[in-house]
mmCIF file of the C-alpha atoms, coordinates in Angstrom:
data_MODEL
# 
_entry.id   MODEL 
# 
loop_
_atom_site.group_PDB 
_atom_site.id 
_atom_site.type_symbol 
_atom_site.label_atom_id 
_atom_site.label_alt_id 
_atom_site.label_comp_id 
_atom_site.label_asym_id 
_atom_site.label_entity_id 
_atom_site.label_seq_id 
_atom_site.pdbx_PDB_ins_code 
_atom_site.Cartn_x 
_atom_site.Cartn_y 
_atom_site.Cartn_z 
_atom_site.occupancy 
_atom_site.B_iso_or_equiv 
_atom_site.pdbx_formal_charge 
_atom_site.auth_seq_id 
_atom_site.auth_comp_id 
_atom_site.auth_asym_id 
_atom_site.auth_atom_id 
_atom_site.pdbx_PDB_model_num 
ATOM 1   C CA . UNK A 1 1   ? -18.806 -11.631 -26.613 1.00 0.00 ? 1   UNK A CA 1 
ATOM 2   C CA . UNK A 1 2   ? -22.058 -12.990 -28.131 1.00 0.00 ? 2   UNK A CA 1 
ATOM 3   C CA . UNK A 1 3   ? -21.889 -15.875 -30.234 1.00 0.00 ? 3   UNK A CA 1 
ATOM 4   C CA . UNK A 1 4   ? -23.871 -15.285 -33.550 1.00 0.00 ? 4   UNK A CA 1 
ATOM 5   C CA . UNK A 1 5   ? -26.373 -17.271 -34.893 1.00 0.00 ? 5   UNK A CA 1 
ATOM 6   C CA . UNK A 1 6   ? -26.129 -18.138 -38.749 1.00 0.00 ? 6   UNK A CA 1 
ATOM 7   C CA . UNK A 1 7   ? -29.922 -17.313 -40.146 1.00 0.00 ? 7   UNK A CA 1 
ATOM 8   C CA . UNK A 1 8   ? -31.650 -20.405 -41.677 1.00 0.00 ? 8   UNK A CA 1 
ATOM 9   C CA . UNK A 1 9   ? -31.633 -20.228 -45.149 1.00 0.00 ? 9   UNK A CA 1 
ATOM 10  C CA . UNK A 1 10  ? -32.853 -23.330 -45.981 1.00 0.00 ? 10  UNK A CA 1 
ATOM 11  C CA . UNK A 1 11  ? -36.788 -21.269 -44.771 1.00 0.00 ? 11  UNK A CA 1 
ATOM 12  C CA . UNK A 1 12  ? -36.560 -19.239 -48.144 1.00 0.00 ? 12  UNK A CA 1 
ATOM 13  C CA . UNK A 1 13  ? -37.082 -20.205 -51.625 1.00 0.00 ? 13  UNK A CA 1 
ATOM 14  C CA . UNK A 1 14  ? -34.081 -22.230 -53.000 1.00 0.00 ? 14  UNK A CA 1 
ATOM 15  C CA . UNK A 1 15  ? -33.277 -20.203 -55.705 1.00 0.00 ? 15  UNK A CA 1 
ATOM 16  C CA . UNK A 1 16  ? -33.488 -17.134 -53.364 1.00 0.00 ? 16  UNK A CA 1 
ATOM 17  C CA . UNK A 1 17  ? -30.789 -18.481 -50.910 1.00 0.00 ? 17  UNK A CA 1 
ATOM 18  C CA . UNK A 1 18  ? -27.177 -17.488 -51.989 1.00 0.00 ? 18  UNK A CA 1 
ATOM 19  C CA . UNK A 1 19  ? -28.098 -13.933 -52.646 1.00 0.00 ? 19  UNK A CA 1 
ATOM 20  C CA . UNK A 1 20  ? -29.996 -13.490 -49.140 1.00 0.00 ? 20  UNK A CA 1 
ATOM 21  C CA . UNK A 1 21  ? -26.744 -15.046 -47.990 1.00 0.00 ? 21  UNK A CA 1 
ATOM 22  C CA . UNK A 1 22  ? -24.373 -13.160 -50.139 1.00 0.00 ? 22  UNK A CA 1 
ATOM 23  C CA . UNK A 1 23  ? -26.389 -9.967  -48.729 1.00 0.00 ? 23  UNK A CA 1 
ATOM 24  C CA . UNK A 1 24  ? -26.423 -10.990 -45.283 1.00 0.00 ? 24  UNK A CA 1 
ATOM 25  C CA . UNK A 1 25  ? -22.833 -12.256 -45.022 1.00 0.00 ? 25  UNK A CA 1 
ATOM 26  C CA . UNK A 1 26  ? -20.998 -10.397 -47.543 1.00 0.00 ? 26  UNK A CA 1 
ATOM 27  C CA . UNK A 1 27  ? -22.875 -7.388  -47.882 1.00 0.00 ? 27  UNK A CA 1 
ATOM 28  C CA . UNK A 1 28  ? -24.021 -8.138  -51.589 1.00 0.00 ? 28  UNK A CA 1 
ATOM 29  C CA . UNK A 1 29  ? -26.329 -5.275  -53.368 1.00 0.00 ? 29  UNK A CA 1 
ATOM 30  C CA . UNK A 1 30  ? -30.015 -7.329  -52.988 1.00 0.00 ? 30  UNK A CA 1 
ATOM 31  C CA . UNK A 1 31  ? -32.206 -7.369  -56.667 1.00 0.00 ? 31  UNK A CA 1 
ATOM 32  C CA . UNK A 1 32  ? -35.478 -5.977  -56.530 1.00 0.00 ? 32  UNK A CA 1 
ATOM 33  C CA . UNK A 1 33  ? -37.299 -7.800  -54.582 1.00 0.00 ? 33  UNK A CA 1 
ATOM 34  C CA . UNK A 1 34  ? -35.231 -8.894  -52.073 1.00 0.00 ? 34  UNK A CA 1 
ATOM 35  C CA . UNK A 1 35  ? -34.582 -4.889  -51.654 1.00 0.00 ? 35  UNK A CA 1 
ATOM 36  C CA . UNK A 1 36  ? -38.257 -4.750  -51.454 1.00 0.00 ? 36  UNK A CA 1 
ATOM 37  C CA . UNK A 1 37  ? -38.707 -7.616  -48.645 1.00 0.00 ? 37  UNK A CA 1 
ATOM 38  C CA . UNK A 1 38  ? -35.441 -5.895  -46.514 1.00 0.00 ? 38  UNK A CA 1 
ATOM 39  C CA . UNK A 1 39  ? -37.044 -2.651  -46.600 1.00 0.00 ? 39  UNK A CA 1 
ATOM 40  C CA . UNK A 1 40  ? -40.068 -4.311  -45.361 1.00 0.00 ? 40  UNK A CA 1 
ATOM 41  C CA . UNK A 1 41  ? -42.572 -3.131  -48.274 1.00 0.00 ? 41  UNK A CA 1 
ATOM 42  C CA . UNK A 1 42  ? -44.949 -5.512  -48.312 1.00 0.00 ? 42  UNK A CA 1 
ATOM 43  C CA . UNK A 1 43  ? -46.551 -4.495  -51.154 1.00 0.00 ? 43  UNK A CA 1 
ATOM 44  C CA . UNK A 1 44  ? -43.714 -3.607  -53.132 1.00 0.00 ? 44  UNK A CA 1 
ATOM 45  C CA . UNK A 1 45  ? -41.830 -7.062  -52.283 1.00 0.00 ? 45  UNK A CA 1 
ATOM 46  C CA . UNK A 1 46  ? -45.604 -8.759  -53.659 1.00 0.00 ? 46  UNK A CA 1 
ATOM 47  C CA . UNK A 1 47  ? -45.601 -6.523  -56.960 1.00 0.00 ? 47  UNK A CA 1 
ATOM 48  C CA . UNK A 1 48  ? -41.577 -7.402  -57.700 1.00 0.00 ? 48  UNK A CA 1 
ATOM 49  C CA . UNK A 1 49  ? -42.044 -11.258 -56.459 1.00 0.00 ? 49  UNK A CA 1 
ATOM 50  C CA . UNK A 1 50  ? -41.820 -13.993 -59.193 1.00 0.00 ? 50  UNK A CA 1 
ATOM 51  C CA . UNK A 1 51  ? -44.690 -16.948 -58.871 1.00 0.00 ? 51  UNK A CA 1 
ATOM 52  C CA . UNK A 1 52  ? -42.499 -18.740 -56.081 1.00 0.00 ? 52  UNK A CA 1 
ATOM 53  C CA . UNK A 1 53  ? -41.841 -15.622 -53.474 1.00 0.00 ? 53  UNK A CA 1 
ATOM 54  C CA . UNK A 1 54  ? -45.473 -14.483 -54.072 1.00 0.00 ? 54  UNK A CA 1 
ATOM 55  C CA . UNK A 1 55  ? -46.299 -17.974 -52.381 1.00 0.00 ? 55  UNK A CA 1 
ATOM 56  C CA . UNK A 1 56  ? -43.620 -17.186 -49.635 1.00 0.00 ? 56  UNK A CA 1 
ATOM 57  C CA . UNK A 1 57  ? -44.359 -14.119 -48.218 1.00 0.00 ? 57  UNK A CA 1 
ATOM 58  C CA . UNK A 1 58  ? -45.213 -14.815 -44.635 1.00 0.00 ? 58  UNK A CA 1 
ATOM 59  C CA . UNK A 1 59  ? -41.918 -17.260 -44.898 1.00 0.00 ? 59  UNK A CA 1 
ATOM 60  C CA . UNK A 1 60  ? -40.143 -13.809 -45.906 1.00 0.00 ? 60  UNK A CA 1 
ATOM 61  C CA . UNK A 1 61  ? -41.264 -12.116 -42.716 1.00 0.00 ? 61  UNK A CA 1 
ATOM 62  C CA . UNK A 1 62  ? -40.816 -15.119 -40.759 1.00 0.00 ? 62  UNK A CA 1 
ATOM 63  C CA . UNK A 1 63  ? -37.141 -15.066 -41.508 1.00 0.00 ? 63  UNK A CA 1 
ATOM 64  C CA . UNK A 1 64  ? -36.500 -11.294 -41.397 1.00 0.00 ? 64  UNK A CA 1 
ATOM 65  C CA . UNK A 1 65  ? -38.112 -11.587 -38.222 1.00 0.00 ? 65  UNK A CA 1 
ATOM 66  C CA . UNK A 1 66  ? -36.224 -14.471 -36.552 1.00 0.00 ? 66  UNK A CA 1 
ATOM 67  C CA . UNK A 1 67  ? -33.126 -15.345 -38.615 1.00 0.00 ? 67  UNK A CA 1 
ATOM 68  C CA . UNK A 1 68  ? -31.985 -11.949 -40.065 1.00 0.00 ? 68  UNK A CA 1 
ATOM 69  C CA . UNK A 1 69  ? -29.859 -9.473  -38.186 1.00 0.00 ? 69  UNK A CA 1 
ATOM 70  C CA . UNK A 1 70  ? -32.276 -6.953  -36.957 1.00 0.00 ? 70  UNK A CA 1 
ATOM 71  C CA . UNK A 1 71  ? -29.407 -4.083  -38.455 1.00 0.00 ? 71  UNK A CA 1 
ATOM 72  C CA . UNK A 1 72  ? -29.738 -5.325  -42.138 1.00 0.00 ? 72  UNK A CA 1 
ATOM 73  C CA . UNK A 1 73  ? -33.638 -4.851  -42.768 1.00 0.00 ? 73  UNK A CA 1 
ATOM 74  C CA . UNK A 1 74  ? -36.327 -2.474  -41.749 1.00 0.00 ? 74  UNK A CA 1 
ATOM 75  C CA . UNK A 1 75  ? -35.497 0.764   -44.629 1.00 0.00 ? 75  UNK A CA 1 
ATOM 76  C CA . UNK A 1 76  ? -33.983 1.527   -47.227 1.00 0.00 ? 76  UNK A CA 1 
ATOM 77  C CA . UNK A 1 77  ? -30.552 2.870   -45.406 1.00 0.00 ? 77  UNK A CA 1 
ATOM 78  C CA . UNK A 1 78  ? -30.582 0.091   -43.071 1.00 0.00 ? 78  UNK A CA 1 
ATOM 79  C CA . UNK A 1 79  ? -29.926 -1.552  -46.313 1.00 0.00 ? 79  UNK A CA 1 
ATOM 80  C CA . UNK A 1 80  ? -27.052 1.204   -47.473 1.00 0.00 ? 80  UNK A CA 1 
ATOM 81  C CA . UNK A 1 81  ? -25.554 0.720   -43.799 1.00 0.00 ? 81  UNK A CA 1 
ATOM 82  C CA . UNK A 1 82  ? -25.467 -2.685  -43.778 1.00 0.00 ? 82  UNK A CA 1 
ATOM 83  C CA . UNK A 1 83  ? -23.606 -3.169  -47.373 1.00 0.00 ? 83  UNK A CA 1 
ATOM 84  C CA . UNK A 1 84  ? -21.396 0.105   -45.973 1.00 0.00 ? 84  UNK A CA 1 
ATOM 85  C CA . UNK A 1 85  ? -20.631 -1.948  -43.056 1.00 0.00 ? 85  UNK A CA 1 
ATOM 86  C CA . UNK A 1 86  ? -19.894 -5.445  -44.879 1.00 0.00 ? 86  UNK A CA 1 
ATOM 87  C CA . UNK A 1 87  ? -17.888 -3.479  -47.080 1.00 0.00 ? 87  UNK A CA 1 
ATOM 88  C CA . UNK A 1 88  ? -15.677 -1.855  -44.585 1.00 0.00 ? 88  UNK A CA 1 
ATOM 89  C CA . UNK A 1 89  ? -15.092 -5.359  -42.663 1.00 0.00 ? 89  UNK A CA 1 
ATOM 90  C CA . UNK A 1 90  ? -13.578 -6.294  -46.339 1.00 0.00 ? 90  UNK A CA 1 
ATOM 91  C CA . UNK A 1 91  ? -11.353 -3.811  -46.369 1.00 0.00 ? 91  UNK A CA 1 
ATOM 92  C CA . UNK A 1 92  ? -10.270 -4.245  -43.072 1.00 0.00 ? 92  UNK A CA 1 
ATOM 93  C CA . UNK A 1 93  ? -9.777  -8.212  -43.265 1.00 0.00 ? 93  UNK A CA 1 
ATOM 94  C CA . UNK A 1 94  ? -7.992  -7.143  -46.963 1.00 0.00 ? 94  UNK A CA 1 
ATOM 95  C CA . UNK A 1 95  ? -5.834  -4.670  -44.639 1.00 0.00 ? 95  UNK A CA 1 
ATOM 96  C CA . UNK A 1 96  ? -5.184  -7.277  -42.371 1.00 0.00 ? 96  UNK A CA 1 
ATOM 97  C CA . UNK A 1 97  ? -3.802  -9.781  -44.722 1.00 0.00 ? 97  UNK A CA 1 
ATOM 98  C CA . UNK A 1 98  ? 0.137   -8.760  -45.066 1.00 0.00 ? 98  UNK A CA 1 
ATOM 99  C CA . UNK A 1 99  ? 2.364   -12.169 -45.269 1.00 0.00 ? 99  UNK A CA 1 
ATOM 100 C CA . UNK A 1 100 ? 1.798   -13.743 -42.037 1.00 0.00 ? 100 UNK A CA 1 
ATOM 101 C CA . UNK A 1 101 ? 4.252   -15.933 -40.921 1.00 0.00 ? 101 UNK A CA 1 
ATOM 102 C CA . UNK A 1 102 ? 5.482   -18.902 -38.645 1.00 0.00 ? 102 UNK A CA 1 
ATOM 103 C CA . UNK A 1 103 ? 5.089   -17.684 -34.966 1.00 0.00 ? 103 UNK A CA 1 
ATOM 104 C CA . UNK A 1 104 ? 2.755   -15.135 -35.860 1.00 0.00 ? 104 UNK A CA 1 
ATOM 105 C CA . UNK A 1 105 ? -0.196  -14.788 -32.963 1.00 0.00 ? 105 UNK A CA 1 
ATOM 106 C CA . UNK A 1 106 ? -3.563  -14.665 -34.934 1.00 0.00 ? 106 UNK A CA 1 
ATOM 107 C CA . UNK A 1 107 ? -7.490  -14.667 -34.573 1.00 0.00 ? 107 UNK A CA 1 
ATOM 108 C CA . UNK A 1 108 ? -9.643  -16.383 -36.871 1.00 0.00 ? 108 UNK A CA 1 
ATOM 109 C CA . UNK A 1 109 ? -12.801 -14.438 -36.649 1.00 0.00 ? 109 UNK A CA 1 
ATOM 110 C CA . UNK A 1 110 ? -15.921 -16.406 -38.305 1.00 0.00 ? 110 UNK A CA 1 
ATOM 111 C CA . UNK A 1 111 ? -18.388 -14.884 -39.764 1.00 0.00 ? 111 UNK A CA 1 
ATOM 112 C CA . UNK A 1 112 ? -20.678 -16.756 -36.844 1.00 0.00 ? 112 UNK A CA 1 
ATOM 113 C CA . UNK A 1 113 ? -19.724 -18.508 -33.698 1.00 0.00 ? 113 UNK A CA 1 
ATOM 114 C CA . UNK A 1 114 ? -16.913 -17.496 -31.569 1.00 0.00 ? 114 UNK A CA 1 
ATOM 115 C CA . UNK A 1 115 ? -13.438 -16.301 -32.146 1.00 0.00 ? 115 UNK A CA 1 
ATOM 116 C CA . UNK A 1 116 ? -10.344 -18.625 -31.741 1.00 0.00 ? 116 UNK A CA 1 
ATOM 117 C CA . UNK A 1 117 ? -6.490  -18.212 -31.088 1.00 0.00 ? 117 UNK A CA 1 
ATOM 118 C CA . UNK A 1 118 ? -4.189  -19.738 -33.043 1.00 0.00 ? 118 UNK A CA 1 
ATOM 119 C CA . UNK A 1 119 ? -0.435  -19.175 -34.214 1.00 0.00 ? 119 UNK A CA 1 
ATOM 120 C CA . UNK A 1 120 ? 0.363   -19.521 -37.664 1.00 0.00 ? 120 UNK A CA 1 
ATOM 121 C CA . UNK A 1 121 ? 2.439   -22.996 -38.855 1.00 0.00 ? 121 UNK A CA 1 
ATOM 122 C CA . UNK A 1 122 ? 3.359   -22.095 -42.237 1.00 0.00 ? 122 UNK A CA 1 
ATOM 123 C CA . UNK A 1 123 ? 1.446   -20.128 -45.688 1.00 0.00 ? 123 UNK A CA 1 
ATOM 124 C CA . UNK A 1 124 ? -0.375  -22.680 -47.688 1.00 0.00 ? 124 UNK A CA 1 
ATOM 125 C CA . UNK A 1 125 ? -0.801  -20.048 -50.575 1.00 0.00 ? 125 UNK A CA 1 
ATOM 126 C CA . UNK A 1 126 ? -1.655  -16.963 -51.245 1.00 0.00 ? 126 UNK A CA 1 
ATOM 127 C CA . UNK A 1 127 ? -4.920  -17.296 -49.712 1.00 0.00 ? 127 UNK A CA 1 
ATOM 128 C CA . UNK A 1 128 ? -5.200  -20.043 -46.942 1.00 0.00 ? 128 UNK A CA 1 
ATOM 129 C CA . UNK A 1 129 ? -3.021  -20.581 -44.151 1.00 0.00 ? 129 UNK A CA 1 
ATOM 130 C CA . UNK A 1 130 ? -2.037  -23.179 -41.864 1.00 0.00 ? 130 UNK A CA 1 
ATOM 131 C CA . UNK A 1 131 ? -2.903  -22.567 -38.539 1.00 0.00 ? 131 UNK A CA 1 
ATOM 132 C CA . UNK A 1 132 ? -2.662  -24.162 -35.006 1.00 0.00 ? 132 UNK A CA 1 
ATOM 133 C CA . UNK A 1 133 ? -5.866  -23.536 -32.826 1.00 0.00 ? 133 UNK A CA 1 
ATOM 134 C CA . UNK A 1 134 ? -5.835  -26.494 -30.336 1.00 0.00 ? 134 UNK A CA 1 
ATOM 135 C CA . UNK A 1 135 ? -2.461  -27.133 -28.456 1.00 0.00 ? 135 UNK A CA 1 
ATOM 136 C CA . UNK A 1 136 ? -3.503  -27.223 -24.438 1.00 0.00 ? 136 UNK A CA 1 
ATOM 137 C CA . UNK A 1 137 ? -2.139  -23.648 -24.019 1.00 0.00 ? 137 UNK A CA 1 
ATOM 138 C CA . UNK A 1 138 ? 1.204   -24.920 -24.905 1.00 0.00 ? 138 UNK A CA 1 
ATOM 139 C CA . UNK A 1 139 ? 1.520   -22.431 -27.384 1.00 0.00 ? 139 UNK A CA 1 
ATOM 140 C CA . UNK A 1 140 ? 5.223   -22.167 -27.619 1.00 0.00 ? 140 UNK A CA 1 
ATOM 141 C CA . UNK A 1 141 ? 5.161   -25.726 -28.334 1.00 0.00 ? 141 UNK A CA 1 
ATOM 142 C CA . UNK A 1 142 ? 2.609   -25.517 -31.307 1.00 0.00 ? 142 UNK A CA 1 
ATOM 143 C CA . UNK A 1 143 ? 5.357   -26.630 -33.656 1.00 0.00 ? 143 UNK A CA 1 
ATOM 144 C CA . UNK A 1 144 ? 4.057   -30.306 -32.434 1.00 0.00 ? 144 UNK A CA 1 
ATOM 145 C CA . UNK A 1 145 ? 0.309   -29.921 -33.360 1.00 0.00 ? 145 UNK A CA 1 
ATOM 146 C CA . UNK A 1 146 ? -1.820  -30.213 -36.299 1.00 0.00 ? 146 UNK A CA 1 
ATOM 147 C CA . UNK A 1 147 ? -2.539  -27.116 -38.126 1.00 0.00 ? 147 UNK A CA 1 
ATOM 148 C CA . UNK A 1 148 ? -6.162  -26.535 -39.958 1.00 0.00 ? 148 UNK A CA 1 
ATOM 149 C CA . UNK A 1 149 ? -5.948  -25.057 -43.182 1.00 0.00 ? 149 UNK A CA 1 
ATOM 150 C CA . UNK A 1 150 ? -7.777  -21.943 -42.666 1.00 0.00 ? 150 UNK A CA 1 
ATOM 151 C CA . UNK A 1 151 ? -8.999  -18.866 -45.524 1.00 0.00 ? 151 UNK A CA 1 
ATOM 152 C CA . UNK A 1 152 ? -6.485  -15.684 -44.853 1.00 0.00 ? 152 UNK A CA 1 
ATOM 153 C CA . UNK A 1 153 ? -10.028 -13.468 -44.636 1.00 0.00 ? 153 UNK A CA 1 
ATOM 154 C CA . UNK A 1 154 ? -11.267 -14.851 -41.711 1.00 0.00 ? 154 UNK A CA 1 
ATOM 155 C CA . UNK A 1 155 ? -7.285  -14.272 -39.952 1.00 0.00 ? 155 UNK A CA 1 
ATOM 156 C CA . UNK A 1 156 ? -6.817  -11.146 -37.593 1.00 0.00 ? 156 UNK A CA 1 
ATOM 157 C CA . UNK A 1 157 ? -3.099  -10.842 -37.027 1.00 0.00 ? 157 UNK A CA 1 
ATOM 158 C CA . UNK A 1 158 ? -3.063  -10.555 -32.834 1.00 0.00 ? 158 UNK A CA 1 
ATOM 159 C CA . UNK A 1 159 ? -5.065  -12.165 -29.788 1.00 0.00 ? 159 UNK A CA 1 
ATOM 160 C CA . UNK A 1 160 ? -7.542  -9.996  -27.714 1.00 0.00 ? 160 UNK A CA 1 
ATOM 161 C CA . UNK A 1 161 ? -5.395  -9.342  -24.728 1.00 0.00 ? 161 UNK A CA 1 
ATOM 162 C CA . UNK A 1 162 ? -2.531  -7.960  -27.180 1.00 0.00 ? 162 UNK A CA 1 
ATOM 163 C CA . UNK A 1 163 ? -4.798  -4.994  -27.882 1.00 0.00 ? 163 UNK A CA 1 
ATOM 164 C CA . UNK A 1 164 ? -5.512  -5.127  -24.310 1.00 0.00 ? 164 UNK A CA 1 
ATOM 165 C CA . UNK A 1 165 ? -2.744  -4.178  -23.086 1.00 0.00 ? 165 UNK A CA 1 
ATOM 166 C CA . UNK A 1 166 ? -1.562  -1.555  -25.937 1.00 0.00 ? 166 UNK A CA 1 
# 
């Protein structure tokens, strides 16, 4: 599996980052002009820009170009797919999220860089658990480790090689 890359934010405006993020990441509807930039309407995107992203432009199409997933951008349902898709990885993290609890095998799955193992230590609340990543493969000793308190919609209840072998 590929490791993703998180996209630079920090090359767009700053009052233009969390909803390019919130798009990217979460699968937010984009305003006007950010709808305009994603469906790569250059002229539209310079008509709906404010004073700032009219000065950014070529910054826009340097990101889209280099930072963006290539799936998100380029037409107008690129931009319905991607929001379709984000949406449907909510529901199935939501789906995902019954009680876990002490012993349970899970995957935390980032939304960039690679996927881990862990086994679950004990519920922190409703949202967070605790969860042991790192024990040397001693995993039915991971009562003795450190757990990382980690956000229940990033969990995946299962490893990889239990669906392997289903």
């Amino acid at each position: 599996m590929t490791q993703k890359k998180r996209p630079n934010y920090d090359l767009l405006p700053e009052h233009m980052r969390e909803g390019t993020r919130g798009y990217i990441e979460n699968g937010w509807p984009p305003g006007v002009f950010l709808r305009a930039v994603l469906r790569n309407d250059l002229v539209g995107a310079y008509e709906k820009a404010d004073f700032i992203n009219t000065s950014y432009i070529r910054e826009w199409a340097f990101f889209l170009a280099t930072e963006a997933p290539r799936a998100c951008w380029g037409s107008e349902e690129a931009i319905d797919r991607w929001i379709e898709a984000k949406k449907a990885e909510q529901e199935e993290r939501q789906k995902n999220q019954r009680k876990l609890v002490q012993g349970d095998r899970v995957t935390y799955v980032p939304n960039y860089g690679p996927p881990e193992k862990g086994i679950v230590k004990s519920r922190s609340d409703e949202n967070h658990t605790f969860v042991v990543y790192h024990c040397n493969q001693e995993w039915d000793n991971y009562a003795n480790y450190t757990a990382a308190r980690t956000e229940n919609a990033y969990l995946r209840l299962g490893w990889p090689e239990d669906e392997d072998s289903t």
